[in-house]
VMD Tcl script that builds the backbone (N, CA, C; Angstrom):
set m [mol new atoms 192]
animate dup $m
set s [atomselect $m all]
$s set {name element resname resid chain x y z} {
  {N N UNK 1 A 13.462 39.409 -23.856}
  {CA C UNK 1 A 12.686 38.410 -23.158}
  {C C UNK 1 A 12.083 39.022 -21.909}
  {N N UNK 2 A 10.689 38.627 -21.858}
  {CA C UNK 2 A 10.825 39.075 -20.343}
  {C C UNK 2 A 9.303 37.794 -19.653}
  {N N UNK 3 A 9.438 37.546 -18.967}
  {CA C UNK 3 A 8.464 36.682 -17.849}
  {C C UNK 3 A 9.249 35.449 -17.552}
  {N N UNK 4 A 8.937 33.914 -17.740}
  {CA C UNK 4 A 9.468 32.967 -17.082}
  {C C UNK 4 A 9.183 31.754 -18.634}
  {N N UNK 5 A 10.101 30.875 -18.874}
  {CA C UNK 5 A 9.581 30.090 -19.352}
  {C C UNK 5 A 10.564 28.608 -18.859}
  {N N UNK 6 A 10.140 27.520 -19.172}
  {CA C UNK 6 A 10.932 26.354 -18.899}
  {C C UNK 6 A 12.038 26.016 -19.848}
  {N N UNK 7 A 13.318 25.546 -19.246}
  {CA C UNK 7 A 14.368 25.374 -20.890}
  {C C UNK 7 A 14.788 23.823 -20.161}
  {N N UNK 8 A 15.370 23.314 -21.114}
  {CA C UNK 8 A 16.391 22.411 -21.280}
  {C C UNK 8 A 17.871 22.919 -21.256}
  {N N UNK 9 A 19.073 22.917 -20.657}
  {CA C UNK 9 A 20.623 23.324 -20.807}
  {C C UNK 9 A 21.466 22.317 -21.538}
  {N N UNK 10 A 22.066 22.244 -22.152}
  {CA C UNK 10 A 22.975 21.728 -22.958}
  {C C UNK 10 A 24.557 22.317 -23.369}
  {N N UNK 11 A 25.777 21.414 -23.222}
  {CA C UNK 11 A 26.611 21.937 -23.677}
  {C C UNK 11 A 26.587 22.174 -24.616}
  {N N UNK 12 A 26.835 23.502 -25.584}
  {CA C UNK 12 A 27.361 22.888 -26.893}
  {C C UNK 12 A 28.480 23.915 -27.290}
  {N N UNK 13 A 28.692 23.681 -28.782}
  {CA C UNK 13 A 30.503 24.075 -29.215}
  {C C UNK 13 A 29.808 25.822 -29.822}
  {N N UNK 14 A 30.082 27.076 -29.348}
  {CA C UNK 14 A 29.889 28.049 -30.889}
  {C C UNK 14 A 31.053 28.305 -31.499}
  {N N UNK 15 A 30.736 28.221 -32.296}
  {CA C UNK 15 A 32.195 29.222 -33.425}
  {C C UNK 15 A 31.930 30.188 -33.558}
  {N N UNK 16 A 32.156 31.109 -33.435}
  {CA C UNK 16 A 32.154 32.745 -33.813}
  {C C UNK 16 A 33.549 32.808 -34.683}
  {N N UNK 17 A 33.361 33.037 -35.879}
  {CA C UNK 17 A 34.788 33.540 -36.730}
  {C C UNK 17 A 35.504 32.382 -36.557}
  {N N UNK 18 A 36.952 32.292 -35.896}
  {CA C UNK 18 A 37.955 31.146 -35.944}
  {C C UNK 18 A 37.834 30.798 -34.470}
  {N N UNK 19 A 37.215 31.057 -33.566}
  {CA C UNK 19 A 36.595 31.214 -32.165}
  {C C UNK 19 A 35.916 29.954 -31.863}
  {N N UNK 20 A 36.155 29.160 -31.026}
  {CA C UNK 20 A 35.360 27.906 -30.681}
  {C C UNK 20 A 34.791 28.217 -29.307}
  {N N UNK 21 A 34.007 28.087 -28.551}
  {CA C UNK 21 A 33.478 28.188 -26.999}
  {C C UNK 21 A 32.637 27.249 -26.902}
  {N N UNK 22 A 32.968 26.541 -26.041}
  {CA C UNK 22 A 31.952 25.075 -24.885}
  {C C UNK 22 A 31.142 26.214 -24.158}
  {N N UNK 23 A 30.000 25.728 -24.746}
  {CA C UNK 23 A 29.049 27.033 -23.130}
  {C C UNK 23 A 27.736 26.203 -23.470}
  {N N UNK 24 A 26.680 26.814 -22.149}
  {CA C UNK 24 A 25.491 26.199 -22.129}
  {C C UNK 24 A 24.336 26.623 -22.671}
  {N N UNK 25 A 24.057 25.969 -23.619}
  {CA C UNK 25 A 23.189 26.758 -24.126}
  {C C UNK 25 A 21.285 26.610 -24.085}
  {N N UNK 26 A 20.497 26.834 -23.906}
  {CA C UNK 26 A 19.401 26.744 -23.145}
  {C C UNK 26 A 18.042 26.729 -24.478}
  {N N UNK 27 A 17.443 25.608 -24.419}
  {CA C UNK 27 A 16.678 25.573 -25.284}
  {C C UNK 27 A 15.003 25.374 -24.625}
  {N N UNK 28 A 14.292 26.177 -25.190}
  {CA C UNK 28 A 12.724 26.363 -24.811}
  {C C UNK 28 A 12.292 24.769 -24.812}
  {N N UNK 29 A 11.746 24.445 -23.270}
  {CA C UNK 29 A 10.919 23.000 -23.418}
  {C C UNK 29 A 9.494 23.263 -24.278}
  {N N UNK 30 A 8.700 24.140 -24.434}
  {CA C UNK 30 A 7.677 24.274 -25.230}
  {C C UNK 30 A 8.210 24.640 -26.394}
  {N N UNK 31 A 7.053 24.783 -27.684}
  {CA C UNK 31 A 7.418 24.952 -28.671}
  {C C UNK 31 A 7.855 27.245 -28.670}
  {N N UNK 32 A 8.778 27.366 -29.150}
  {CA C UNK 32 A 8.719 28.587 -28.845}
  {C C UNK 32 A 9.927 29.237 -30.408}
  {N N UNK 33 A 9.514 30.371 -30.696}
  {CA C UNK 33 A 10.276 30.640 -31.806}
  {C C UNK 33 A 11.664 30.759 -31.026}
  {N N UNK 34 A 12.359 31.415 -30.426}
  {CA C UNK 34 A 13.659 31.225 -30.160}
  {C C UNK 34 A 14.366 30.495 -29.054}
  {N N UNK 35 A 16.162 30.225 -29.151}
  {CA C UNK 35 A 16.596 29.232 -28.158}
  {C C UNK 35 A 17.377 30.915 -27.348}
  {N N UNK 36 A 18.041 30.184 -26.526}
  {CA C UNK 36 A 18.450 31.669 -25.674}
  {C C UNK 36 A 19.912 31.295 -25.026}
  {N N UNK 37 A 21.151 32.049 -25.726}
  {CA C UNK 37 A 22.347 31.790 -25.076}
  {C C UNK 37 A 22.408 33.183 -24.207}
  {N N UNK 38 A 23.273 32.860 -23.268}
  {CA C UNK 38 A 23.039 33.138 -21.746}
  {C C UNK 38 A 24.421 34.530 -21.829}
  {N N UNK 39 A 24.617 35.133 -21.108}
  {CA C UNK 39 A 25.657 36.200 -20.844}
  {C C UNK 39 A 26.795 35.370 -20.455}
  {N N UNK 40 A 26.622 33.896 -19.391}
  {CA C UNK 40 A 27.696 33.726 -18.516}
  {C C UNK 40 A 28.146 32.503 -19.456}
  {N N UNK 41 A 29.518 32.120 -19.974}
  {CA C UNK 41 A 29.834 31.531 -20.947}
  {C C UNK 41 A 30.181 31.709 -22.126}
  {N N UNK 42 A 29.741 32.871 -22.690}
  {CA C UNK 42 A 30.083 33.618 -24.477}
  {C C UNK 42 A 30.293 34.755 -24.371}
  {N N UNK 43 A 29.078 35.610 -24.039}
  {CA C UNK 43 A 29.736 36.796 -23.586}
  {C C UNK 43 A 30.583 37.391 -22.623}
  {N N UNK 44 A 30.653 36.445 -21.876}
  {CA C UNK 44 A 31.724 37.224 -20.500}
  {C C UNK 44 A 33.262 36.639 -21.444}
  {N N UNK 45 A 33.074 36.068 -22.536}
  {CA C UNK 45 A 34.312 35.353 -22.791}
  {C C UNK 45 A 34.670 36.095 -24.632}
  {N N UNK 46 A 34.480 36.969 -24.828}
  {CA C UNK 46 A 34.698 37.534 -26.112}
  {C C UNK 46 A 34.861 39.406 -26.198}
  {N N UNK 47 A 35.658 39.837 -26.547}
  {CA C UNK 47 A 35.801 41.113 -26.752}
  {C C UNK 47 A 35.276 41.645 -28.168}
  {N N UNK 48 A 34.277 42.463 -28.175}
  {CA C UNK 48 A 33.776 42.758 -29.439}
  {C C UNK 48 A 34.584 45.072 -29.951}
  {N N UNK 49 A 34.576 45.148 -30.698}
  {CA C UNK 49 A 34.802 46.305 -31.258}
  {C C UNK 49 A 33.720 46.592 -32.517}
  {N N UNK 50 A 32.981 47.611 -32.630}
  {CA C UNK 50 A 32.670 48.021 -34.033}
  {C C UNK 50 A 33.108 49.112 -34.301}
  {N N UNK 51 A 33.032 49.328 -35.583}
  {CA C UNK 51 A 33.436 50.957 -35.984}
  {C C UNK 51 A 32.402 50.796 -37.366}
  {N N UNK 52 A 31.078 51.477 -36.443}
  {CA C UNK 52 A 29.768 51.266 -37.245}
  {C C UNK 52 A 30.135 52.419 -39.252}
  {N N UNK 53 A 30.787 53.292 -38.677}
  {CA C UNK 53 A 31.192 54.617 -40.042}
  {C C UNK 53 A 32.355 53.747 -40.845}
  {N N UNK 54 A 32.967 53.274 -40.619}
  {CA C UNK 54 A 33.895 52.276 -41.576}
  {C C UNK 54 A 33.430 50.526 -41.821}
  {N N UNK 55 A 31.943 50.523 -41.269}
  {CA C UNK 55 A 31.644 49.140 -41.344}
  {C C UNK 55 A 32.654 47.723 -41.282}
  {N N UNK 56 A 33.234 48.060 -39.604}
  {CA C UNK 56 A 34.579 46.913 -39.012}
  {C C UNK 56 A 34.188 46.543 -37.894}
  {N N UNK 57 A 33.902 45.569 -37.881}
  {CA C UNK 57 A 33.678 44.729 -36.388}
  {C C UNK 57 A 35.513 43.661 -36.025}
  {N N UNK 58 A 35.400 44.215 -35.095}
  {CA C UNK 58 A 36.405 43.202 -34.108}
  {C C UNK 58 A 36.008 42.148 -33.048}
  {N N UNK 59 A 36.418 41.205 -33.828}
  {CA C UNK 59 A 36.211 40.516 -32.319}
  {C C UNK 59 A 37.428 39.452 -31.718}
  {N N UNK 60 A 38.126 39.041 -30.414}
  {CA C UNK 60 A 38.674 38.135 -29.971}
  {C C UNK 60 A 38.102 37.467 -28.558}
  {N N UNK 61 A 39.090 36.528 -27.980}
  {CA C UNK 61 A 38.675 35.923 -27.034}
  {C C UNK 61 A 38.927 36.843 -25.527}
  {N N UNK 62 A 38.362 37.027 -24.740}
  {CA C UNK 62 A 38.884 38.135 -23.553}
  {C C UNK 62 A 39.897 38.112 -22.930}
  {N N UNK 63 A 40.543 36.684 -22.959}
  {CA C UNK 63 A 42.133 36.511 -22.755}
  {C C UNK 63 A 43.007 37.109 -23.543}
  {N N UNK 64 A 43.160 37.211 -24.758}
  {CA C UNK 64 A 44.256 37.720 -25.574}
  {C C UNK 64 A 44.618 38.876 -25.213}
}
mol reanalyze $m
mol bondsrecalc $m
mol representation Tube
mol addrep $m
């Protein structure tokens, strides 16, 4: 993304895997091909791993 556009914020639920997260998620007030979840809320809150040569992704919550 890059310049300025107007959104709407909304709570809502993601599931990732068995993973539930309340976060805000930000939807384009114009018509626009994509919605845009934010760093602060999902990602500050999930630990990811890949191991791209054995095709294994890890993921948990950043607490565990």
């Amino acid at each position: 993304m890059t310049g300025a556009f107007s959104t709407f914020g909304h709570f809502v639920t993601l599931s990732v895997l068995d993973y539930d997260f309340d976060v805000m998620g930000y939807f384009a007030a114009d018509p626009y091909p994509r919605n845009v979840l934010g760093q602060v809320g999902w990602i500050d809150r999930v630990r990811f791993g890949l191991i791209h040569y054995e095709r294994e992704l890890y993921v948990s919550q950043y607490d565990e």
